[in-house]
C-alpha positions as CSV (number, residue, x, y, z in Angstrom):
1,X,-100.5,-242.5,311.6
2,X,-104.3,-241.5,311.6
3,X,-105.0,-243.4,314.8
4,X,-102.3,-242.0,316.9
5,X,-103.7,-239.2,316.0
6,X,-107.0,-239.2,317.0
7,X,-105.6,-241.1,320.1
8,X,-104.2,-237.2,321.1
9,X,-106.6,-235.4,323.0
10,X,-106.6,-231.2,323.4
11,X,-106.3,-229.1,326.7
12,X,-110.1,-229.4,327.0
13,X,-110.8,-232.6,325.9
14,X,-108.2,-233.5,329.3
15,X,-109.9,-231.2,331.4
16,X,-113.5,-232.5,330.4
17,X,-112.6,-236.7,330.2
18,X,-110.6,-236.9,333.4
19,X,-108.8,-233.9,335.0
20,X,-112.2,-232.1,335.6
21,X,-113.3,-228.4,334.4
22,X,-113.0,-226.1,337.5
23,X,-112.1,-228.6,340.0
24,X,-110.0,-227.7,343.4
25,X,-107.0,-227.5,341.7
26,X,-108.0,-224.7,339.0
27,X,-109.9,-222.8,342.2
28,X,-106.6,-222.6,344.2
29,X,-104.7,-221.0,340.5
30,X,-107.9,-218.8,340.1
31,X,-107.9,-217.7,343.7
32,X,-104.2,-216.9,344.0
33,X,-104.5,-215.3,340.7
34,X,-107.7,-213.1,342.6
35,X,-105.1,-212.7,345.3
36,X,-102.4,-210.8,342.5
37,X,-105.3,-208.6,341.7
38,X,-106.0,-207.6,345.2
39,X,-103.3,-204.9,345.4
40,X,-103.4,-204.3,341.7
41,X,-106.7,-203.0,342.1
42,X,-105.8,-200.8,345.1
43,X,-102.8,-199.1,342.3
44,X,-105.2,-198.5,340.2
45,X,-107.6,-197.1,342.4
46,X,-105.4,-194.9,344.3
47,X,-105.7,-192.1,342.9
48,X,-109.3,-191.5,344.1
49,X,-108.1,-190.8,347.5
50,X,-104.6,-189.5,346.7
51,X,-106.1,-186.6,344.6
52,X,-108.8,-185.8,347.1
53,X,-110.2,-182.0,346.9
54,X,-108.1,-180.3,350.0
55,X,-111.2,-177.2,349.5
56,X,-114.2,-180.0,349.7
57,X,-113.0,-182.0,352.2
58,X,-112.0,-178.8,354.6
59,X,-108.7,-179.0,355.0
60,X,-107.7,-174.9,355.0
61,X,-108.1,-172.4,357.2
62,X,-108.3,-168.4,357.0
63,X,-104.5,-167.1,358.3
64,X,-106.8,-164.6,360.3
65,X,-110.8,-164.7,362.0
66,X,-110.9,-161.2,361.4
67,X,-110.5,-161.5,357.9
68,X,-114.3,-160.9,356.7
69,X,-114.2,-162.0,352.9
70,X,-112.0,-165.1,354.0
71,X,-114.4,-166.2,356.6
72,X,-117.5,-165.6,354.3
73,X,-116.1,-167.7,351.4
74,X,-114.7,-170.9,354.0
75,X,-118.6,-170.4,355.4
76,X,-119.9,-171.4,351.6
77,X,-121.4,-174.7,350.9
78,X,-118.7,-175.2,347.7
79,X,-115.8,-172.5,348.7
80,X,-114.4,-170.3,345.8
81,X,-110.7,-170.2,347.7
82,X,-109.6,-169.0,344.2
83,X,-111.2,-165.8,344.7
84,X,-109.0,-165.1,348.1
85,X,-105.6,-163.8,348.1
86,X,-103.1,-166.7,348.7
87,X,-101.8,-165.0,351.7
88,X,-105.0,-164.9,353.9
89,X,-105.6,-168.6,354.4
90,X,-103.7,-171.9,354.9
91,X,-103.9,-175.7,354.2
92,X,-104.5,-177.6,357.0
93,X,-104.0,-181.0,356.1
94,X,-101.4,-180.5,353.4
95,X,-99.9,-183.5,353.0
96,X,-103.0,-185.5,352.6
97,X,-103.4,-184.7,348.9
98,X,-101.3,-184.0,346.1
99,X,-103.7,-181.5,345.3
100,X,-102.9,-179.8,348.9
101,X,-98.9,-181.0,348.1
102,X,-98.0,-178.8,345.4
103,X,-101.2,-176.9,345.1
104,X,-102.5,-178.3,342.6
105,X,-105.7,-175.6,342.3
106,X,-106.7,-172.8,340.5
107,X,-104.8,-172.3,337.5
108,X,-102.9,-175.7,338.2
109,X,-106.1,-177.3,338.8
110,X,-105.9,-179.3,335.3
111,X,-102.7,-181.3,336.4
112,X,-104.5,-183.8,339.0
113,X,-106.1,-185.3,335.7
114,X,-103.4,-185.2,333.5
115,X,-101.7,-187.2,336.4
116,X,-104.7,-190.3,336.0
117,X,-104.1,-189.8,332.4
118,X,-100.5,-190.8,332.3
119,X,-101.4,-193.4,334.6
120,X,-104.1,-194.4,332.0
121,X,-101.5,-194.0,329.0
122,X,-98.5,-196.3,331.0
123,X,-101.9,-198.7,331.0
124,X,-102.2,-198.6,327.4
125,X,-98.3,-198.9,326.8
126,X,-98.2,-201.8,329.4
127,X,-100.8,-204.0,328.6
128,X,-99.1,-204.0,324.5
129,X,-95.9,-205.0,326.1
130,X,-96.8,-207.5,329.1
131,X,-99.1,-209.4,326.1
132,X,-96.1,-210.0,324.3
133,X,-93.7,-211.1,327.4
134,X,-96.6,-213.2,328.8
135,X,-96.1,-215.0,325.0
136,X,-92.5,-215.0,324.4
137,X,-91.3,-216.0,328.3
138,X,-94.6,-217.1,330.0
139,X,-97.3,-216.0,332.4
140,X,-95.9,-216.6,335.4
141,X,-92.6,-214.8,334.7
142,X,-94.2,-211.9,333.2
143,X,-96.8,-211.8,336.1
144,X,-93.4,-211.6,338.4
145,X,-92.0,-208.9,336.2
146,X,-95.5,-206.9,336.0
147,X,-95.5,-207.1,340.0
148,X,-92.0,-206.2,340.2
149,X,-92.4,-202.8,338.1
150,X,-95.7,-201.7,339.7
151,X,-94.0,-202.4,343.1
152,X,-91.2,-200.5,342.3
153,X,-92.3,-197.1,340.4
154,X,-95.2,-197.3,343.0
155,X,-93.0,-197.0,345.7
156,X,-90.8,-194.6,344.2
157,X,-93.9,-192.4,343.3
158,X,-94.3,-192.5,347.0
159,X,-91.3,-190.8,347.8
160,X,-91.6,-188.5,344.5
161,X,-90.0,-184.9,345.4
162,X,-91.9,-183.4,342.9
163,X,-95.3,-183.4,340.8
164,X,-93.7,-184.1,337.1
165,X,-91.0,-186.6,338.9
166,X,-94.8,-188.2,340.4
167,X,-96.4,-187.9,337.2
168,X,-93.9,-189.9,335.5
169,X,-93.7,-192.8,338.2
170,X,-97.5,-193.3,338.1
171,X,-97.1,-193.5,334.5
172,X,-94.4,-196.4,334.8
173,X,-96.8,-197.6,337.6
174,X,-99.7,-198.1,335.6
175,X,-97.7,-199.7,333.0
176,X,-97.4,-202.4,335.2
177,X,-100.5,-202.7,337.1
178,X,-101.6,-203.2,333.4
179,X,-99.3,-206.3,332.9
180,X,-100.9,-207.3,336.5
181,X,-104.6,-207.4,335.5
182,X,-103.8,-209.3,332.0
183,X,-101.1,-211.7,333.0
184,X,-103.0,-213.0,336.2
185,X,-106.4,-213.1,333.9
186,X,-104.6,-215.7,331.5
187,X,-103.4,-217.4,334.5
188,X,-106.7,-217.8,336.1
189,X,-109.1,-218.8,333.1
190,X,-106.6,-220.8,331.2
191,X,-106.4,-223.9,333.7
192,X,-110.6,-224.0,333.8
193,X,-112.2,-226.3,331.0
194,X,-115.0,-225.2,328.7
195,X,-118.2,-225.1,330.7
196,X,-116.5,-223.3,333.5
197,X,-114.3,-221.2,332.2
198,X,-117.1,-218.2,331.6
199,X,-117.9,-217.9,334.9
200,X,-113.9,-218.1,335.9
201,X,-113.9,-215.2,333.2
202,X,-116.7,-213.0,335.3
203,X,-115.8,-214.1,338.4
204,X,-111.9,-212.8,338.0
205,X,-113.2,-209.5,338.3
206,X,-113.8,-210.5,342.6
207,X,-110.0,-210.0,343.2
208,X,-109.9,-206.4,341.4
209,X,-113.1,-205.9,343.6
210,X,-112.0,-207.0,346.6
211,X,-108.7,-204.8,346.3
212,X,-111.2,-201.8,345.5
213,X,-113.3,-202.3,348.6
214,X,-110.6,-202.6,351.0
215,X,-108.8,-199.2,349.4
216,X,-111.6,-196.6,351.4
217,X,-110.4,-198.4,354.5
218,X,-107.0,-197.9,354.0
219,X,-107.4,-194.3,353.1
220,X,-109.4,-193.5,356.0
221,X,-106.4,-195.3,358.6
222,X,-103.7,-193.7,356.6
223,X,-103.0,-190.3,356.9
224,X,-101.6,-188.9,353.9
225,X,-101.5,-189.5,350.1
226,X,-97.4,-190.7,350.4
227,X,-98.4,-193.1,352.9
228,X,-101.6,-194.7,351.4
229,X,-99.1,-195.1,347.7
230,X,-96.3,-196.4,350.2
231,X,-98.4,-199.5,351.7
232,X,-100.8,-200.3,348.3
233,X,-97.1,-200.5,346.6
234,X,-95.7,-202.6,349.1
235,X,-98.8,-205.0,349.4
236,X,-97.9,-205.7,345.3
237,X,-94.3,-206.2,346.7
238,X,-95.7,-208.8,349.5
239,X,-97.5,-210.8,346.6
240,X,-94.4,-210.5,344.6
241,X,-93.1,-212.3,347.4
242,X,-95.5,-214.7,349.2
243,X,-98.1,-215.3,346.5
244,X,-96.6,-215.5,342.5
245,X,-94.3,-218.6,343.5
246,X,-97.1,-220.2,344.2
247,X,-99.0,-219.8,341.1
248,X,-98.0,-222.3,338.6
249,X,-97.4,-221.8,334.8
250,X,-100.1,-222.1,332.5
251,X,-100.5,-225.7,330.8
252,X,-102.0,-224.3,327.7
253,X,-98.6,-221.8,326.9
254,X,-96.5,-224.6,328.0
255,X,-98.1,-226.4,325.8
256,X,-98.0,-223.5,322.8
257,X,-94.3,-223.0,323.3
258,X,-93.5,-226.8,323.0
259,X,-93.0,-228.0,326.5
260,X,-95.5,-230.8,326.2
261,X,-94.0,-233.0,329.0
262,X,-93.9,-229.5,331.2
263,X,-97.7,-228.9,330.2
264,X,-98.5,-232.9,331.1
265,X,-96.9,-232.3,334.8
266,X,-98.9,-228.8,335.1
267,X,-101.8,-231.1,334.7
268,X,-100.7,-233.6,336.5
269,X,-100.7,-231.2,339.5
270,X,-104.0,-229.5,338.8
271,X,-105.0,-233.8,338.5
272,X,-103.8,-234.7,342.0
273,X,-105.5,-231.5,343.6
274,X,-108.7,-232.3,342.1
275,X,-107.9,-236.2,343.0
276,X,-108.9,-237.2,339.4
277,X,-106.4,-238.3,336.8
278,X,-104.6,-237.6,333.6
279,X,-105.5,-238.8,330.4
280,X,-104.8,-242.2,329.2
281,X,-103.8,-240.5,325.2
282,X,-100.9,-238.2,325.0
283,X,-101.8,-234.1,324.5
284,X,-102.0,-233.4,321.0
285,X,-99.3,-230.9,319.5
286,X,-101.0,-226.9,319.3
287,X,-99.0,-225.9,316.4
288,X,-101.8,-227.0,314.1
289,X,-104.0,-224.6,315.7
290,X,-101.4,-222.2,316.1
291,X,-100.4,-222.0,312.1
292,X,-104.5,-221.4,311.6
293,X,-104.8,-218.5,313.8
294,X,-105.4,-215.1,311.8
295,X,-104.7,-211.4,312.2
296,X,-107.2,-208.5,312.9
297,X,-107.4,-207.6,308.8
298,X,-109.3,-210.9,308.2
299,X,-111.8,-209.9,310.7
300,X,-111.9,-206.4,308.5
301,X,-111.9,-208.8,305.2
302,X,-115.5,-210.4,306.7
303,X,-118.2,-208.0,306.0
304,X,-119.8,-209.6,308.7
305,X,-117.2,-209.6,311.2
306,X,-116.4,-206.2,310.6
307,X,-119.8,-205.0,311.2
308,X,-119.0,-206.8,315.3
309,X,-115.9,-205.5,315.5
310,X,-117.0,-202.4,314.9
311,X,-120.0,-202.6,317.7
312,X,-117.8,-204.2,319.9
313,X,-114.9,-201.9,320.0
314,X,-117.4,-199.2,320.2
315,X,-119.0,-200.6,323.4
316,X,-115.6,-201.4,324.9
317,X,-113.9,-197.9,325.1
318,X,-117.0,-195.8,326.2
319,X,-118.0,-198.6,328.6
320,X,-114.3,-198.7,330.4
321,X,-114.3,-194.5,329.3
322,X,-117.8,-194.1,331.6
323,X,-116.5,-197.2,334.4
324,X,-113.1,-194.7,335.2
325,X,-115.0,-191.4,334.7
326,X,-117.8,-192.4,336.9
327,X,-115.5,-193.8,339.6
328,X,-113.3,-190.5,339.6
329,X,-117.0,-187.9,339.4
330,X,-117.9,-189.7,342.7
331,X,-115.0,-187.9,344.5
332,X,-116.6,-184.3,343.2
333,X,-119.8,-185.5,344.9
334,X,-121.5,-183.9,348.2
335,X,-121.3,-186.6,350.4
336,X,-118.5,-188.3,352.1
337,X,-115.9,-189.7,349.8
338,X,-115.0,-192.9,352.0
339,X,-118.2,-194.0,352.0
340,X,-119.6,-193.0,348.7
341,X,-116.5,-195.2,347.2
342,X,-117.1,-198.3,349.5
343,X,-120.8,-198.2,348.5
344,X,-119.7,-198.2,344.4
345,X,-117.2,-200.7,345.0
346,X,-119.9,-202.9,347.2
347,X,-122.2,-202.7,344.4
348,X,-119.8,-203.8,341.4
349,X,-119.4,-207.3,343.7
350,X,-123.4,-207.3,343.0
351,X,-122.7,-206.6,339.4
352,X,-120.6,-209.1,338.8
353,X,-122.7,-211.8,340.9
354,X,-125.9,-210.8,338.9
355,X,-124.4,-211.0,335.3
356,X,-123.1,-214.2,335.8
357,X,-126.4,-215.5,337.0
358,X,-128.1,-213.5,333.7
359,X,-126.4,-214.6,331.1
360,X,-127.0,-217.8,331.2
361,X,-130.7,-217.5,331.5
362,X,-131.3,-214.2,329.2
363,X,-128.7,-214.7,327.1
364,X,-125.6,-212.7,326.4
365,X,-127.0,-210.4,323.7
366,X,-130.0,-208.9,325.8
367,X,-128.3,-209.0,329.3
368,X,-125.5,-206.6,327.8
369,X,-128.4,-204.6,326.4
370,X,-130.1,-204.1,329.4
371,X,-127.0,-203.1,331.4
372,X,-126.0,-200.6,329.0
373,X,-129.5,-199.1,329.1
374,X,-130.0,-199.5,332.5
375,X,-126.3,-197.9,333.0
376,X,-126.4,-195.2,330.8
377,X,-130.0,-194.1,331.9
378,X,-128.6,-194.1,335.6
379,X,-125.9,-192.1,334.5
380,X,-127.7,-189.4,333.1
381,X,-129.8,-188.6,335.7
382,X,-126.9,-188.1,337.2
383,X,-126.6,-184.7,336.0
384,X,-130.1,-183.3,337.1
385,X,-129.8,-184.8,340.5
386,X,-128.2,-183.4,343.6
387,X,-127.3,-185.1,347.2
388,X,-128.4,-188.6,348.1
389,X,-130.5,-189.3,345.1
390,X,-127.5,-188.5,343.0
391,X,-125.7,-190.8,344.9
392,X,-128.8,-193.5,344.3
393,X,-128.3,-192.9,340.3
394,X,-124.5,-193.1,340.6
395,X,-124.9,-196.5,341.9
396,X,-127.4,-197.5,340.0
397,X,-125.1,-196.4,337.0
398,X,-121.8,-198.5,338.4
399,X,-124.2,-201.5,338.4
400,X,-125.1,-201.4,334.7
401,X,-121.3,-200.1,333.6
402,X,-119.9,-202.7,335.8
403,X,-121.9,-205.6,334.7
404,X,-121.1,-204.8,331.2
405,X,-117.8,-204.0,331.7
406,X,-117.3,-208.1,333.5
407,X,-119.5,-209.6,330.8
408,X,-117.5,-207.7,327.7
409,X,-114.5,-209.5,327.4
410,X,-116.8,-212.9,327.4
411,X,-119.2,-212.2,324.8
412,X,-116.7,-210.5,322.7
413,X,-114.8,-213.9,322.6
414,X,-117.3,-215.3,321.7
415,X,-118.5,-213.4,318.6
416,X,-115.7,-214.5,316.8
417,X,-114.4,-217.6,315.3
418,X,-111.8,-219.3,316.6
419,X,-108.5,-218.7,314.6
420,X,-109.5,-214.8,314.7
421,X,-110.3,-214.7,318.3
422,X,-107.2,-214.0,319.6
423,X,-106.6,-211.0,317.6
424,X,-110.4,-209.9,318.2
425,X,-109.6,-210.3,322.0
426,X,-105.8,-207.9,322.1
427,X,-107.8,-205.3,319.8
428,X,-110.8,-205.1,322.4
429,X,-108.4,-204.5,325.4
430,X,-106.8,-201.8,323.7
431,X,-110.1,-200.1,322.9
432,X,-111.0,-200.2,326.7
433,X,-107.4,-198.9,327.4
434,X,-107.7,-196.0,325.0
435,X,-111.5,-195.1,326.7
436,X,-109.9,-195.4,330.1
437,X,-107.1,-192.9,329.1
438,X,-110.2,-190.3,327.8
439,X,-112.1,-190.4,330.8
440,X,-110.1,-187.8,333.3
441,X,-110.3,-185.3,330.2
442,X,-114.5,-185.0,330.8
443,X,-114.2,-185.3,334.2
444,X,-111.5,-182.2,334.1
445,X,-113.9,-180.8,331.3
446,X,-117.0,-180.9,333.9
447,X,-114.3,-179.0,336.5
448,X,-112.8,-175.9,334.5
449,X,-116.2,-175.5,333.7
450,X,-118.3,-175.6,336.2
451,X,-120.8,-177.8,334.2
452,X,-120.4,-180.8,336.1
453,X,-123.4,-182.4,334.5
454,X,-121.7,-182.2,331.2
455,X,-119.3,-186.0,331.6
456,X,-122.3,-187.5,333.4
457,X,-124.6,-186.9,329.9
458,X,-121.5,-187.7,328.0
459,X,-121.0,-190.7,329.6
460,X,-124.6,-191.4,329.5
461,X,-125.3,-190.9,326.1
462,X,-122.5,-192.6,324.7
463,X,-123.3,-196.2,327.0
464,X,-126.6,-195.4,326.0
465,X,-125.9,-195.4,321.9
466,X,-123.7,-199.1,322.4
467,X,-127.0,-200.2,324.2
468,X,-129.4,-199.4,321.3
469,X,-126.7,-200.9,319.0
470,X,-126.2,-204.1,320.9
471,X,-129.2,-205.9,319.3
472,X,-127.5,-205.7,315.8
473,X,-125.0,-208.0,317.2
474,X,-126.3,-211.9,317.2
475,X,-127.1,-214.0,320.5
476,X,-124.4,-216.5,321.5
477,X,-126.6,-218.4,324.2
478,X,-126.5,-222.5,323.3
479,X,-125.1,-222.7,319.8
480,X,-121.5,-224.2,318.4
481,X,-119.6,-221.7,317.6
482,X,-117.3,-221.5,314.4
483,X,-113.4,-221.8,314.1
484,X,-112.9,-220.3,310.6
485,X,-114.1,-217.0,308.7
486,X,-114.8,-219.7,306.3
487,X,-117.2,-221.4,308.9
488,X,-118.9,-218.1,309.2
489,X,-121.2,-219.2,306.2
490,X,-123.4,-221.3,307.5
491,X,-126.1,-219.1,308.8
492,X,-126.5,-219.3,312.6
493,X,-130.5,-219.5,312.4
494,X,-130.2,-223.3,311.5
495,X,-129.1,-223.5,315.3
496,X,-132.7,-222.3,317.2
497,X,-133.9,-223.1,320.3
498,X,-137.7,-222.3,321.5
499,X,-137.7,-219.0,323.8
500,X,-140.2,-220.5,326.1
501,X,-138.4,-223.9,326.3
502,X,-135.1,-221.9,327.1
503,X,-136.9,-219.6,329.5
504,X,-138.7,-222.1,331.7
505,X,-135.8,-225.5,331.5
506,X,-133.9,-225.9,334.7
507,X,-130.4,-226.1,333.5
508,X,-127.4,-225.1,335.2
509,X,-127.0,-221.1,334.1
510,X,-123.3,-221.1,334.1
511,X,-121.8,-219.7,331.5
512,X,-119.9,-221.8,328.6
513,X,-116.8,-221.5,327.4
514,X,-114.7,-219.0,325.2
515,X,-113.6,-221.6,322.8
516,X,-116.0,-224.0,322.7
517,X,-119.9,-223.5,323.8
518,X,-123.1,-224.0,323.5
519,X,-125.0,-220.4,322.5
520,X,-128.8,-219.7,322.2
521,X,-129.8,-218.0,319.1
522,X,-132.3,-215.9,318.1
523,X,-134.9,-216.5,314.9
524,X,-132.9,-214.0,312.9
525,X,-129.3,-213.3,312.9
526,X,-129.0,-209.9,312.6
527,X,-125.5,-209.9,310.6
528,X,-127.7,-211.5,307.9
529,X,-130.2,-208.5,308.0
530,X,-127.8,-205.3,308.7
C-alpha cells in the first residue's frame, strides 16, 4: 500500500520529471489565455475615452460670435462653461462622450464617476461569483460564461437609451470582465510547473496590456463613445467565439474535482505539444491536499500571519486604488489624452518586463519596496507639477504602481503556507477590488473641488506608507517554503544565503513557483522581531 503510494506523483512532480515546466504546450494555453484578456482589458479600460471631458477636448461652440462673455470664457485655457447660460453655446461633438450625451456637467458632473464605480462594484460582485463557478463547473466553462456576460451587457450598454439604464449595464459589464481577468489567470498559470510558473504569473499581465495599448487607437478611429463600447464588446464576443474553444481545461481542477483520467489526457496533450511524455506513475489523488486546506481565520489565529495579512491587504487595495485613479487623473491632464494613455500603457509593458527581471536578482521583499517608493514619490510630485513634467511623474508613477501591482499577487502567494494560501490569495483580490471601487471617489473629490492635487497626494501618500511597511514583511528569495501554520515554527533565518554570493552568482533570475520555491532570506525575519 505504501509503495503504490509513493509510486503516485503530483501535478508538478509530472510537469518537472517528464512533461516539462513551461514548455510549448503551456505557452500556447498561456497565450490564448493572453489573447481572452486582450479585449477584457479594452472593457475595462473604456471608460477613459468614453467619459472624455466634451469642455477640454473642445467640443462646444458659442450659439453666437457676438456673444462677448461666451467667446471670452471658450478663449480660456480651462473654460468655466458652467458660468454661461445654457442657451448661448452648443456641443459640437455630442455624441462622442457620455459626458457630452446626457450632459453630464455642472451639477451632474459627479455621475461620470459614479458610472466607473458601479463598474468597479459589478468587479467586486463578479470576481466573488466567477471564483466559485470557476470551482464548482470549471475554468473553461466559467471563462465562456464570464465572456458571454461581458459581451452581452457591454453591448447592450452600447445601445443604452439612457444614463441610469448605462449605468446599470456597465455594472453587469464589469461583473464579468471580472470573471474574465480571474478565470483566464487560473487557466494560464495552472498548466506551468514550479520554476516557471512566477514568471507565467507576471507575464499574464501582457494580454491585459496589450488590450490597453491598442484601446487609444481605437478611440481615436472610432468616432463616438456608442461605437468604441460597440466594437471592444464585440471583440470579447469574437474570442467567445474563435479563441475559448481552444483553450483546454485546467489539469489541476480536473484533477481536484476527481476526473483523474480527464486530467491525465489534459497532460497528455500539453505532453505531445511539448514532444516529451507522461509519467510512468499514475497522478496521485488531491483530496489529501484538499481536506488540509484552511480558511482565512487560521491565518488571523497566527500572530504571525496576521501581522502579513494585514500588510499585505493594506498594500493591495491602495496599490490597485492609486493604479485606477492614476489611469482615470491622466484624462484631466493638459496634454492630449490619446497619447498621454498610449504612453502609460507603453510603460506598464516596461513595468512588468523589469519586475520580472528584479525579483529574481533583488529579491521579492526589496523590489516591492522600491516600486512603492519609487511609485508613490512619482505620484506626488504629481500634484506640484504642471504640463510635460507632470506627464514625466505620471509615468514615472504607473511604473512603480504597475510593477507592484504584477508582482503582488506573486509574493503574496508566497507569504503563506500552503493549506492557507488559497484563502490568503481570494482575500487579497478582494482587497484590490474594494481599492479599485474607491479610486473614481478622489478622482471626483480632486473635480468638485478644484484641488486636483488632492488624489495625486492621496494616492501618493498612501503607496508611500505600504512601501515603508514592506520591510516588516520577510524576504521569500531561495528558501522552502512551508505548507502548515504548524510549519510556520521553524524560524526562517536557519535558511540564509550570503548577499554577496546571491548578488554576484549567474543563475537564471526567473522567478519560482507559488507552491513550491526556492526564497532568499534575510539574517533576521522580521515576523520574529515585530
Amino acid at each position: 500500500m505504501q509503495t503504490s503510494q509513493r509510486e503516485e506523483v503530483t501535478v508538478d512532480e509530472a510537469l518537472q520529471k517528464s512533461i516539462g515546466e513551461f514548455g510549448a504546450g503551456q505557452r500556447f494555453i498561456w497565450f490564448l489565455a493572453g489573447l481572452v484578456m486582450i479585449p477584457a482589458a479594452m472593457q475595462n479600460f473604456s471608460m477613459v475615452f468614453t467619459g472624455m471631458d466634451p469642455v477640454r477636448q473642445g467640443w462646444w461652440a458659442c450659439n453666437s460670435d457676438a456673444d462677448e462673455l461666451c467667446s471670452a470664457v471658450h478663449g480660456q485655457a480651462q473654460p468655466d462653461i458652467c458660468s454661461l447660460p445654457s442657451t448661448s453655446w452648443h456641443w459640437t461633438a455630442r455624441r462622442y462622450s457620455i459626458v457630452s450625451d446626457w450632459d453630464l456637467i455642472c451639477g451632474d458632473a459627479w455621475k461620470l464617476q459614479v458610472v466607473n464605480t458601479a463598474f468597479f462594484v459589478g468587479a467586486l460582485g463578479g470576481a466573488v461569483i466567477f471564483s466559485w463557478l470557476a470551482e464548482e463547473f470549471g475554468r473553461r466553462r466559467t471563462l465562456g460564461m464570464a465572456c458571454a456576460m461581458t459581451a452581452l451587457f457591454g453591448l447592450c450598454s452600447a445601445l443604452a437609451p439612457s444614463y441610469w439604464w448605462y449605468l446599470a449595464l456597465r455594472c453587469m459589464a464589469g461583473a464579468g470582465v471580472a470573471g474574465i481577468t480571474s478565470t483566464a489567470f487560473l487557466l494560464a498559470v495552472e498548466p506551468v510547473g514550479p520554476a516557471w510558473r512566477g514568471v507565467a504569473v507576471l507575464g499574464s499581465g501582457y494580454g491585459s496590456t496589450a488590450g490597453a495599448c491598442l484601446l487609444p487607437l481605437m478611440a481615436y478611429l472610432l468616432p463616438g463613445w456608442r461605437a468604441l463600447t460597440l466594437v471592444a464588446s464585440a471583440m470579447v464576443a469574437l474570442v467567445l467565439c474563435t479563441v475559448v474553444p481552444s483553450v483546454p481545461e485546467s489539469p489541476r481542477w480536473l484533477l481536484i474535482t476527481g476526473r483523474k483520467g480527464d486530467a491525465t489526457a489534459a497532460l497528455a496533450a500539453i505532453a505531445s505539444r511539448n514532444k516529451t511524455h507522461l509519467p510512468e506513475a499514475p497522478l496521485a489523488d488531491a483530496a489529501a491536499s484538499l481536506a488540509a486546506r484552511r480558511s482565512l481565520l487560521d491565518i488571523l489565529g497566527n500572530a504571525r500571519l496576521r501581522r502579513r495579512i494585514i500588510l499585505v491587504l493594506y498594500t493591495t487595495c491602495f496599490v490597485n486604488m492609486a493604479y485606477y485613479g492614476v489611469t482615470l487623473l491622466i484624462g484631466s491632464m493638459s496634454g492630449d489624452l490619446y497619447l498621454d494613455q498610449l504612453l502609460g500603457f507603453l510603460v506598464e509593458a516596461l513595468a512588468i518586463a523589469a519586475t520580472t527581471l528584479a525579483i529574481g536578482r533583488l529579491g521579492r521583499r526589496s523590489t516591492a519596496a522600491f516600486l512603492l517608493l519609487q511609485g508613490g514619490t512619482a505620484c506626488v510630485l504629481c500634484a506640484v507639477t504642471h504640463g510635460w513634467l507632470q506627464l514625466v511623474f505620471v509615468t514615472a508613477c504607473k511604473l512603480g504602481i504597475t510593477g507592484a501591482l504584477v508582482l503582488g499577487p506573486l509574493y503574496a502567494e508566497e507569504l503563506f503556507p500552503g493549506n492557507v494560501r488559497s484563502a490568503a490569495s481570494q482575500v487579497c483580490s478582494l482587497a484590490g477590488r474594494l481599492g479599485a471601487i474607491g479610486a473614481p471617489g478622489f478622482v471626483l473629490l480632486g473635480s468638485a473641488t478644484g484641488a486636483t492635487f488632492v488624489p495625486y497626494i492621496t494616492f501618493g501618500s498612501l503607496i508611500l506608507l505600504a512601501g515603508f511597511g514592506t520591510p516588516a514583511l520577510p524576504e521569500t528569495l531561495d528558501a522552502p517554503l512551508p505548507e502548515s501554520v504548524q510549519d510556520m515554527a521553524a524560524p526562517l533565518r536557519q535558511y540564509r544565503l550570503s548577499p554577496l554570493r546571491h548578488i554576484f552568482r549567474t543563475r537564471s533570475c526567473l522567478p519560482g513557483s507559488l507552491h513550491k520555491t526556492f526564497m532568499r532570506t534575510t539574517d533576521t525575519d522580521p515576523d520574529e522581531t515585530a
